[in-house]
C-alpha positions as CSV (number, residue, x, y, z in Angstrom):
1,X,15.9,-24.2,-7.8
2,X,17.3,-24.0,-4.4
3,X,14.7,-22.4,-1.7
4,X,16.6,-19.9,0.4
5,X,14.1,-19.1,2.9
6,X,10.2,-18.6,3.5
7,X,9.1,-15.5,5.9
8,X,5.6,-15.1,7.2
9,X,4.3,-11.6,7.1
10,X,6.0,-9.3,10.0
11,X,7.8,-12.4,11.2
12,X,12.0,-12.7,9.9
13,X,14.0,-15.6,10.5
14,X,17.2,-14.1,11.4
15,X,18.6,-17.7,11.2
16,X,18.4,-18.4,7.9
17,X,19.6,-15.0,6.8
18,X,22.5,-16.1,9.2
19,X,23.1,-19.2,7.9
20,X,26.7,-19.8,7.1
21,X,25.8,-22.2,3.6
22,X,25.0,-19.2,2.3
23,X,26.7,-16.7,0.3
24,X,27.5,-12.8,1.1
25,X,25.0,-12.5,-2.1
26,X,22.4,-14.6,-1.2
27,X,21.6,-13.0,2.3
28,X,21.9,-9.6,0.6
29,X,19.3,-10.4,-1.5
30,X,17.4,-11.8,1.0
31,X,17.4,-8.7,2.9
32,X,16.2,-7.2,0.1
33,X,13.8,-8.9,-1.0
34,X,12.2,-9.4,3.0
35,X,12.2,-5.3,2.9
36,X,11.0,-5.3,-0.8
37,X,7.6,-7.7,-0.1
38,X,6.7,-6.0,2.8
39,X,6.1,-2.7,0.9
40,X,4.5,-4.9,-1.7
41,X,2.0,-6.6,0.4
42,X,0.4,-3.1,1.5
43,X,0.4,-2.0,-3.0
44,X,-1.7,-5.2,-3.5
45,X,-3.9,-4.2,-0.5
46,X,-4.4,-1.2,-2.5
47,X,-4.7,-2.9,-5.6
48,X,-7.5,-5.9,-4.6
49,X,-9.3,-3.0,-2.4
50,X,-10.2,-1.3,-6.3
51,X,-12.3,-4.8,-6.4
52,X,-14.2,-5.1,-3.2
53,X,-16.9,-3.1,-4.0
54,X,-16.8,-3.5,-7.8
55,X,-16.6,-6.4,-10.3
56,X,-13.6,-7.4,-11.5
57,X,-14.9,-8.1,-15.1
58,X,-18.4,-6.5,-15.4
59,X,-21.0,-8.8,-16.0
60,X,-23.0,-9.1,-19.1
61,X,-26.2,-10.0,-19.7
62,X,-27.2,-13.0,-21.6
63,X,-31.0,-13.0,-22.6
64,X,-32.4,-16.3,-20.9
65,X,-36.3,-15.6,-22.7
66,X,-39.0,-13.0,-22.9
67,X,-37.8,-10.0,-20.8
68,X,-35.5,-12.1,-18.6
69,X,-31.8,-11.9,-18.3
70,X,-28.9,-13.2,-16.2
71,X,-25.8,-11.5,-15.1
72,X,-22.7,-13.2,-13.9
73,X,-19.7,-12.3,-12.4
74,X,-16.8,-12.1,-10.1
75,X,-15.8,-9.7,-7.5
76,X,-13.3,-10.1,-4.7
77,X,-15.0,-10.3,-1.2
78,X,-11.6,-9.6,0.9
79,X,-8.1,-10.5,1.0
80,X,-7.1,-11.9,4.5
81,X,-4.2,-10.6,6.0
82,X,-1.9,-13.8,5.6
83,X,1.3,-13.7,3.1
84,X,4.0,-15.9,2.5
85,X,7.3,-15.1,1.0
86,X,10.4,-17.2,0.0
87,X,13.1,-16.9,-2.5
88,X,14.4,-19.2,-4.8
89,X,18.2,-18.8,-6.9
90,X,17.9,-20.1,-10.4
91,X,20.1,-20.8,-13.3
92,X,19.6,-17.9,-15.2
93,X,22.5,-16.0,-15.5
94,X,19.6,-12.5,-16.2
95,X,17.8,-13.4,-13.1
96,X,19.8,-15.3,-10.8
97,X,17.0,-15.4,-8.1
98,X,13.1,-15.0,-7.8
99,X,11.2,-14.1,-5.2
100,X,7.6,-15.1,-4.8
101,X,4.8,-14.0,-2.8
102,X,1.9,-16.2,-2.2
103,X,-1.5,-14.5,-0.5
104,X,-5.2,-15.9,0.0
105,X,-8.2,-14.1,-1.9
106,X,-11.8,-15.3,-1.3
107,X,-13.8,-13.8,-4.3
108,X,-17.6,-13.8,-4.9
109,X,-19.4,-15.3,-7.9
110,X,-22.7,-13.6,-8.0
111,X,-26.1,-14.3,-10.2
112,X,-28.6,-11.5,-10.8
113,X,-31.4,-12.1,-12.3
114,X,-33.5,-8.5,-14.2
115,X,-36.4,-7.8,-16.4
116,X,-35.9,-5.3,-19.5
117,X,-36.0,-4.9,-23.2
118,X,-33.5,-7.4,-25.0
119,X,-31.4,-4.0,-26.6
120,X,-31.2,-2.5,-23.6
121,X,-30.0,-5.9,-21.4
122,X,-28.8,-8.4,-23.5
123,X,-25.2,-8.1,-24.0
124,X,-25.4,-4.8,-21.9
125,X,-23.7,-4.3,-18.2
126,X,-26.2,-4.3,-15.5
127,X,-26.2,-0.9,-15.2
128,X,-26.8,-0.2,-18.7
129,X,-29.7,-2.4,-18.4
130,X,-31.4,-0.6,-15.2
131,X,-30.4,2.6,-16.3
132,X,-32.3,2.0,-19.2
133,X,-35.5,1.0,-17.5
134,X,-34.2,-2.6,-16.1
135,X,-35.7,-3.6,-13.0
136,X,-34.8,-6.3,-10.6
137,X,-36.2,-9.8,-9.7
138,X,-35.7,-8.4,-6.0
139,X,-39.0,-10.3,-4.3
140,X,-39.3,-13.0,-7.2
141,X,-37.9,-16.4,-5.5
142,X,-37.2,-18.1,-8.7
143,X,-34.9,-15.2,-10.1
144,X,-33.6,-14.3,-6.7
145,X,-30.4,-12.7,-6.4
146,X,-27.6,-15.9,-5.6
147,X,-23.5,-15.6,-4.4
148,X,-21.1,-18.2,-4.2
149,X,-17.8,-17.9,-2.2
150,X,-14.9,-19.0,-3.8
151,X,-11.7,-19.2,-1.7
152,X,-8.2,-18.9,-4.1
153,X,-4.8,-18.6,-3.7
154,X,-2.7,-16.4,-5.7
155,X,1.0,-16.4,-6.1
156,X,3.2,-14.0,-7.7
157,X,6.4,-14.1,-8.8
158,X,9.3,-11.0,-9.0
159,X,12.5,-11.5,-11.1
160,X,16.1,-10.4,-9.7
161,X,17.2,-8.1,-12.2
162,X,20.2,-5.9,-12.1
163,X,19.7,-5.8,-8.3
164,X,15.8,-4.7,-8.1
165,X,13.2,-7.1,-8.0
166,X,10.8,-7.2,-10.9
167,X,7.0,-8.9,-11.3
168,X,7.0,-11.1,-14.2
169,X,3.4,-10.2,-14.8
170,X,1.0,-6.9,-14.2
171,X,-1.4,-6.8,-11.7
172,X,-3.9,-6.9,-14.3
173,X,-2.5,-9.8,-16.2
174,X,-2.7,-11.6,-12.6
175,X,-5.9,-10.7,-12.5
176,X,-6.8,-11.3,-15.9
177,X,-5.1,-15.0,-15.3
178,X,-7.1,-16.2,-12.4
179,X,-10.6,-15.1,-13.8
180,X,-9.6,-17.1,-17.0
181,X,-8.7,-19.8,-14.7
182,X,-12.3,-19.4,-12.7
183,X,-14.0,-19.1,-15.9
184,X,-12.3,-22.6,-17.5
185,X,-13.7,-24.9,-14.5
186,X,-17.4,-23.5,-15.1
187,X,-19.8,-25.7,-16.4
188,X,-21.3,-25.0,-19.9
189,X,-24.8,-25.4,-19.5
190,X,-26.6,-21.6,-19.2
191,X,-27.8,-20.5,-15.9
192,X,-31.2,-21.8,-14.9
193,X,-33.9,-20.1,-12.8
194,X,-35.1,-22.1,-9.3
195,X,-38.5,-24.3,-10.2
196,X,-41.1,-24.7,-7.3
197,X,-40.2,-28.4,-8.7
198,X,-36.8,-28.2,-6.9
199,X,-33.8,-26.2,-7.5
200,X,-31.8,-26.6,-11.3
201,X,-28.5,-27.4,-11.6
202,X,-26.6,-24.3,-11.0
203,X,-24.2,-22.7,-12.9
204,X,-21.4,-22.2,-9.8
205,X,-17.6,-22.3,-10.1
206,X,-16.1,-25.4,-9.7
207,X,-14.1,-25.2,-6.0
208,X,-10.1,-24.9,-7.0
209,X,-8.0,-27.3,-7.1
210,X,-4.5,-27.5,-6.6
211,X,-2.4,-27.1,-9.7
212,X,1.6,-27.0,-10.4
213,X,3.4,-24.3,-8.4
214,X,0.5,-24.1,-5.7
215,X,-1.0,-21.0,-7.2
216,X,-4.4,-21.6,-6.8
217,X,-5.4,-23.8,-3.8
């Protein structure tokens, strides 16, 4: 594929647009698709902002013994204000060009520990289980409430189809994606309590890595 041109957020570059290499065609679509991701950058805003304050799969509990259980989960923390675009032609003759847009999201993997009846917790959402007559390890130091930052890069991609630009995935399948991804560089042991013998291994996300295409570092 041949990369046409990369724009920052609120910055063009006029010269490439103006470059003479390039077709009538491919600055048109160009254009459009500079005008096209800037709309799109304030959607997802709107879409990663549904997450902030909730989690993006709710957790469920997994009985750890007696009246104890552990909920995991992901939520994202914020999504900085820092997008890149570029688009590339292809050799399709359906979609001659994609477009991608690449933006950071720093999510938070959190571990709550609560106390409640195995029917009411186990298996339940966290909710469920207080709601049911759960309560919190809030002042318990071993079963203390723990968050991990995880920084991650997303990147999605639009197909040029019959002259509008087209995601090649839903916003929940992105999602869907990365907390699959997340999920595949956990480690497999369960969750451990602290020990006033020194702190367990914890069950944490492994920090990303980069993989093929950049998406995710």
């Amino acid at each position: 594929m041949k990369m046409i041109a990369v724009l920052m957020m609120g910055i063009a570059l006029p010269a490439l647009a103006a470059d003479p290499t390039l077709s009538s065609v491919d600055a048109r679509v160009l254009a459009e698709f500079n005008a096209f991701a800037e709309k799109q950058v304030a959607e997802e805003k709107d879409n990663f902002r549904r997450y902030v304050d909730g989690f993006i799969v709710e957790p469920k509990g997994i009985h750890f013994s007696g009246k104890k259980h552990v909920f995991q989960g992901y939520k994202v923390e914020a999504v900085p204000n820092v997008w890149t675009f570029d688009v590339r032609r292809t050799d399709s003759i359906v979609s001659p060009y994609v477009g991608v847009i690449r933006f950071p999201v720093i999510l938070i993997f959190s571990t709550i520990w609560a106390k409640g009846f195995k029917e009411d917790c186990s298996a339940q959402t966290l909710k469920h289980c207080l709601d049911s007559g759960g309560e919190l390890f809030e002042t318990d130091i071993l079963y203390r409430h723990t968050e991990v930052r995880i920084p991650h890069k997303v990147e999605r991609e639009y197909a040029y189809q019959e002259n509008i630009w087209v995601p090649k995935v839903s916003f929940n399948l992105l999602m869907e994606g990365l907390v699959a991804l997340l999920e595949s560089r956990r480690p497999l042991p369960p969750p451990q309590p602290r020990s006033i013998f020194g702190p367990p291994l914890p069950v944490i996300p492994l920090p990303p890595t980069p993989m093929e295409g950049d998406t995710s570092s």
